[in-house]
C-alpha positions in Angstrom: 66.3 69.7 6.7 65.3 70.7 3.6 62.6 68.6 1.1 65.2 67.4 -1.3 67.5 66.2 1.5 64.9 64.0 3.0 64.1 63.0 -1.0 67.3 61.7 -1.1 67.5 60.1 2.3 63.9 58.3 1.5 65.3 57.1 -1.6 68.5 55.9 -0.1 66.6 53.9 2.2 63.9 52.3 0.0 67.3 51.1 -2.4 68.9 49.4 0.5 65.7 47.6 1.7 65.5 46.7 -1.7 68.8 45.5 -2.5 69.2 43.8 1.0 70.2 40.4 0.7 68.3 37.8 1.9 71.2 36.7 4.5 71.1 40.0 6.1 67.0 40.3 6.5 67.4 36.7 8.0 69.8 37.9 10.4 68.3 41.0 11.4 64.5 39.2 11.9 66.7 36.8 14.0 68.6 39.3 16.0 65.5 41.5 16.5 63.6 38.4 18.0 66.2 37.6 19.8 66.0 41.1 21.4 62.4 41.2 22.0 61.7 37.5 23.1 64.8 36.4 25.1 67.5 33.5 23.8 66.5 31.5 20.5 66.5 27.7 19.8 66.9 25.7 16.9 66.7 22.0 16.1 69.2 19.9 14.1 67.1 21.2 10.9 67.1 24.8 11.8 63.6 24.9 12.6 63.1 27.1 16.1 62.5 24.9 19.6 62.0 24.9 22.9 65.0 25.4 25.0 64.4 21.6 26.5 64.0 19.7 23.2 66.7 17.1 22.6 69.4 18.4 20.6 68.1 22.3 20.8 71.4 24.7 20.2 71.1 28.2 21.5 71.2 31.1 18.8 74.8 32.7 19.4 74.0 36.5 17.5 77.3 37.5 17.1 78.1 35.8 13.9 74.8 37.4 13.0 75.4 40.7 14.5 79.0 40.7 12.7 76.9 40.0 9.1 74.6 43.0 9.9 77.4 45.1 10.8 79.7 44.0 7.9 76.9 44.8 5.2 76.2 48.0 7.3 79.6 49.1 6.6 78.9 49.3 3.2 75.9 52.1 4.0 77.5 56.0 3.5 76.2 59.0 4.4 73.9 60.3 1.5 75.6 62.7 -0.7 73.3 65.9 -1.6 73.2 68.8 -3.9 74.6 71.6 -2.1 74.9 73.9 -5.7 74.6 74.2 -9.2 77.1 76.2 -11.5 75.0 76.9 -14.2 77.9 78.0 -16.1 79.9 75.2 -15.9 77.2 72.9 -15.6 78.3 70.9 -12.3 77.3 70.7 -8.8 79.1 70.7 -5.2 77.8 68.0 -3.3 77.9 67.5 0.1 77.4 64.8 3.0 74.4 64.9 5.2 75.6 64.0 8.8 73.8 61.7 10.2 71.6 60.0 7.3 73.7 56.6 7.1 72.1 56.6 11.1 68.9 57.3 10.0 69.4 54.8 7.2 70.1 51.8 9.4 68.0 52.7 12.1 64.7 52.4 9.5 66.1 49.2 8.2 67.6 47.3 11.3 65.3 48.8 13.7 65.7 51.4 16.8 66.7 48.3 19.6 68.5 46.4 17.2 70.7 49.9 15.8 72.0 50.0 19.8 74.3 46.6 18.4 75.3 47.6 14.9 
């Protein structure tokens, strides 16, 4: 892969860790614990419990799992340069296969990328 490629693939993925919405960063810090230190619990207030508190409600993912993957959808594969007609001043892009993975996989993690 050429220098520019991985440019634009960089770039791509500092926009969308940028422009991730607060909803979605939740959700995927949620879903990645989740992952890493078995089921969550949460208290009436949404502050995070033991499993044996009184009124402790088990984190379902899915609804957040569906979020990340609904906002993921909106992820393409990064479009590059491919040529230049100097003559007619406009250039043939193409997709690079295989980025919009790459993408994700920086910004949702490598465990969590196995679910979205």
């Amino acid at each position: 892969m050429n220098t520019e490629i991985r440019d634009e693939i960089d770039s791509a993925k500092e926009f969308y860790a940028k422009e991730m919405p607060a909803n979605i960063r939740k959700a995927i810090n949620l879903c990645s614990s989740h992952l890493w230190s078995g089921p969550l619990y949460f208290d009436a207030d949404g502050n995070e419990c033991a499993c044996f508190d009184e009124g402790a409600k088990q984190f379902d993912w899915n609804p957040s799992l569906d979020l990340i993957r609904e906002w993921a959808d909106g992820i393409p594969d990064v479009e590059a340069e491919e040529s230049f007609n100097e003559d007619t001043g406009q250039s043939t892009y193409c997709l690079v296969e295989g980025s919009r993975e790459e993408i994700l996989r920086t910004l949702v993690g490598r465990e969590l990328m196995r679910y979205v």
